[in-house]
LORONU-571946 format. One record per residue: residue in three letters; z, y, x of N, C-alpha, C in turn. Coordinates in steps of 0.1 Angstrom, whole numbers, plus 5000, padded with zeros to 4 digits. Atoms other than C-alpha are relative to their C-alpha. Example, Ala and Ser with C-alpha at 12.3 -4.5 7.8 and 13.67 -1.06 7.14 Angstrom:
ala500049885009507849555123500050125009 ser500049894991507149895137500850114992 
***
This chain:
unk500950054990464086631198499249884995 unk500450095006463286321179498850054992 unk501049975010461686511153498950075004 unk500749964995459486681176498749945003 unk501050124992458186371195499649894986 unk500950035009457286211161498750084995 unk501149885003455586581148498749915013 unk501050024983453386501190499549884992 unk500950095001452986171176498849984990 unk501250015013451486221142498150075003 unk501349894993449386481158498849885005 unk500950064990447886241186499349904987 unk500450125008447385961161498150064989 unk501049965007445486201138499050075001 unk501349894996443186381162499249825009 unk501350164998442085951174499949974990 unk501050005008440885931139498950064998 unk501149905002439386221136498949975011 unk500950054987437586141171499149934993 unk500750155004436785771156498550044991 unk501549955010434785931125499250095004 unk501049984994433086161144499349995009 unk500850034993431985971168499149874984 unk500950075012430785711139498650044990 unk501049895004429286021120498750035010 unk501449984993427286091150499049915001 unk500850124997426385721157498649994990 unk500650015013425285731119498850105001 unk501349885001423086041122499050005009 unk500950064995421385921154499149904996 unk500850055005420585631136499050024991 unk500150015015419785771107498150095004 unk501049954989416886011135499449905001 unk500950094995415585721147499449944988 unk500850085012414285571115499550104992 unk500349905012413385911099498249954997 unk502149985003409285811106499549905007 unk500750094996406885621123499750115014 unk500650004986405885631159498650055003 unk501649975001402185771167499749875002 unk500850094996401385451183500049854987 unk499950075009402885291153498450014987 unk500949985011400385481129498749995005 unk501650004996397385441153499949824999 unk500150175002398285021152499749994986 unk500550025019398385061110498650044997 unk501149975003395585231109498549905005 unk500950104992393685001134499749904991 unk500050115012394784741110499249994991 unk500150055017393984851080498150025001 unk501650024997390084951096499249875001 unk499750144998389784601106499849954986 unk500150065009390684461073499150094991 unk501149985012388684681050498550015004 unk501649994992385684751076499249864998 unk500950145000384884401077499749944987 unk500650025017384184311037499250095003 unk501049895000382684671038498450005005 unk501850064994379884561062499249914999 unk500450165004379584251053499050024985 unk501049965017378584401016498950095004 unk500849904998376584671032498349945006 unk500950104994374784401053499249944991 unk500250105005374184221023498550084992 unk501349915006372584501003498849995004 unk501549934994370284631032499449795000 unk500650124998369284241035499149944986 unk500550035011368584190997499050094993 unk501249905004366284540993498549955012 unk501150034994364484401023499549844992 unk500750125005363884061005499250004989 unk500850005008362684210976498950075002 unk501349944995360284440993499149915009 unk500850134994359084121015499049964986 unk500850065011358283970981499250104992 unk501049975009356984250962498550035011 unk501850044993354284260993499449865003 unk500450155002353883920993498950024986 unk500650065017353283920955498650114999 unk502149974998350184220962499349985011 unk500950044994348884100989499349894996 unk500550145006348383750975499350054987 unk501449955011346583940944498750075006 unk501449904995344484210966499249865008 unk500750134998343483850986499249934994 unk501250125009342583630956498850044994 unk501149965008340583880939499050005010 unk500850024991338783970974499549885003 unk500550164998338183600983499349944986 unk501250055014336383510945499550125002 unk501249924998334783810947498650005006 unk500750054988333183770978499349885004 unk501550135003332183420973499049984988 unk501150005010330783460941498950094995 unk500649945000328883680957498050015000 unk501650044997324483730950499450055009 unk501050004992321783750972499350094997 unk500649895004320684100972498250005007 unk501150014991316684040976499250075000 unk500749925001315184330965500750185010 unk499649864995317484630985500750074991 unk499449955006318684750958501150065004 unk498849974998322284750963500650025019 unk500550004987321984681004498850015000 unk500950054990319884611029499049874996 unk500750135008316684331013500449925009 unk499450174994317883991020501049995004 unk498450084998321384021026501049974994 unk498750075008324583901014500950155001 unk498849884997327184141030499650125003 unk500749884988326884481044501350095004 unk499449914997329084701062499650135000 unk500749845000327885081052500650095013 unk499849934989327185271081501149975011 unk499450084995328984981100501350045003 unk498149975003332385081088500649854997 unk500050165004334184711090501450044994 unk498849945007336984891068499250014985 unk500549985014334284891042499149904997 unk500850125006332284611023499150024987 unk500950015016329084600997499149925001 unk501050095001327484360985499750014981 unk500349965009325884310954500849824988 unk498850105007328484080929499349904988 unk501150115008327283790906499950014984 unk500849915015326784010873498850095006 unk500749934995324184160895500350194999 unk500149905003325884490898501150045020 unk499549954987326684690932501250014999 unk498550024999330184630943500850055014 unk499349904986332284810973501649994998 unk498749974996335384780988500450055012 unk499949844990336885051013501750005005 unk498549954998340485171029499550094994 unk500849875001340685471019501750094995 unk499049965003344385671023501349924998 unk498650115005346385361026499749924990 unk500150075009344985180996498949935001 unk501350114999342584890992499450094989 unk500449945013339885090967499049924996 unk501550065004336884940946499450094993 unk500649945004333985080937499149904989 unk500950095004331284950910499150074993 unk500849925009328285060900499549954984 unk500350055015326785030858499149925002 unk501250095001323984850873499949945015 unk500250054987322584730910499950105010 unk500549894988321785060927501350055005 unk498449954991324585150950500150205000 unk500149894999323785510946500850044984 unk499349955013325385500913501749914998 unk498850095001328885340923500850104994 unk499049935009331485490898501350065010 unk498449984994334985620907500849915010 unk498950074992337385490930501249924995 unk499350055004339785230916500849945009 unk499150064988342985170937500949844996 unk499250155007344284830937501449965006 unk499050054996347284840958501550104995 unk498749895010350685050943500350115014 unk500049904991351685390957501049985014 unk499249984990354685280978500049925010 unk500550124987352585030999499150045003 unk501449904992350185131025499349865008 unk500850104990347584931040499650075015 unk500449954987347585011078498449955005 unk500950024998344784861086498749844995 unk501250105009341484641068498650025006 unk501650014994338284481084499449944994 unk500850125007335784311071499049955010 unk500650094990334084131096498649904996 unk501050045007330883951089498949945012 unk500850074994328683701102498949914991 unk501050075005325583501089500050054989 unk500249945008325083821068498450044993 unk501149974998321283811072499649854994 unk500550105006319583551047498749935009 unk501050034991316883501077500449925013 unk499450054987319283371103500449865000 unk499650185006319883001083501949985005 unk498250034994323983061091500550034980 unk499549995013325683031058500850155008 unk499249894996327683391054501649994997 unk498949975005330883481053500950115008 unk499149904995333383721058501450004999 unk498250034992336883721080500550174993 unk499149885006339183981062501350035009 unk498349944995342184111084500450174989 unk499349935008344784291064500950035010 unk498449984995347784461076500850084988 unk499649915007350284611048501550045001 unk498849944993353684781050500550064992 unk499449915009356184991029499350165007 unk500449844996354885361029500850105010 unk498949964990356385531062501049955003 unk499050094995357985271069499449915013 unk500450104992357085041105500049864994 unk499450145001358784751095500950024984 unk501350074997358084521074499149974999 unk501649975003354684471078499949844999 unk501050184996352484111070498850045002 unk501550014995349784051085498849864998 unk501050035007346683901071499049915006 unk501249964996343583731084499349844995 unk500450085003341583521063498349954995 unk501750015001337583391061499949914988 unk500050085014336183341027498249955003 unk501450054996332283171027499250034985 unk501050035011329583241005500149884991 unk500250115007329283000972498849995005 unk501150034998325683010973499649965014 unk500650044986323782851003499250085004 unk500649814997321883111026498549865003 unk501050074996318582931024498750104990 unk501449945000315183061022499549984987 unk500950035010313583170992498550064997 
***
């Protein structure tokens, strides 16, 4: 009888171990579930993160680029407009007194042909017929071998291919050596990257005859 009710005891004792560890085992393998991965909302917060931190340098350099292609395209139209200007403006004042027709109209300074104010001739102080024109986006000159405007040579472009001149007037007043107004002529410019709006400078400057417009 004794030895029965120890057998019962050993029993009981060793089916509440066995219990113990597999309840532990389970605890363990629950845990072990719950840590296997990441959460969705976990991986949409890391990710949020890590956009955040790299997006922002990323833009910031991208910003920087588009900011530094446009400054050099500011200046490389800066740097031809301020040439297609200077030469226009000495040109133009050191321009002669066409008195025979030749190259214009007798007795005037300026002339707009066939009152195009996109186009300018006058006759230049080598005495030789001189023209300037839009013509496809580009500021062009013309020059003839001598005074006669009927012999103006080729088309010489002065401005580079990937800049366009939208628009060029030449404007003119006290162009008539009879009127006692000294002459001169207002230039508006407009120039711009080629199919591109923006950016554009805009232009508008009056240069004056050297010589005096006085009666000879």
């Amino acid at each position: 009888m004794i030895r029965k009710k120890l057998i019962f005891q050993s029993e009981l004792i060793g089916r509440k171990k066995v219990g113990i560890i597999t309840l532990k085992l389970q605890k363990a393998s629950k845990i072990g579930m719950e840590n296997k991965g990441y959460t969705l909302i976990e991986v949409l917060v890391g990710v949020l993160l890590f956009t955040i931190i790299i997006g922002g340098p990323t833009g910031f350099f991208i910003s920087s680029v588009r900011s530094q292609r446009r400054i050099l395209l500011m200046n490389k139209m800066i740097n031809n407009t301020s040439y297609n200007l200077e030469y226009l403006s000495r040109t133009l004042r050191m321009a002669a007194k066409d008195l025979d027709g030749s190259c214009i109209s007798a007795k005037k300074n300026y002339e707009n042909p066939q009152n195009k104010e996109s186009v300018i001739r006058f006759l230049n102080y080598n005495n030789i017929c001189q023209e300037f024109s839009l013509s496809n986006g580009q500021l062009v000159e013309k020059k003839s071998t001598d005074n006669n405007e009927n012999n103006l040579g080729a088309p010489l472009s002065l401005t580079p291919e990937e800049l366009e001149i939208s628009q060029l007037k030449f404007i003119l007043s006290g162009e008539d050596q009879d009127d006692d107004l000294q002459p001169k002529v207002t230039i508006f410019l407009e120039i711009k990257k080629r199919g591109q709006a923006e950016p554009k400078i805009l232009i508008q400057t009056t240069v004056s005859q050297r010589n005096l417009d006085v009666s000879f």
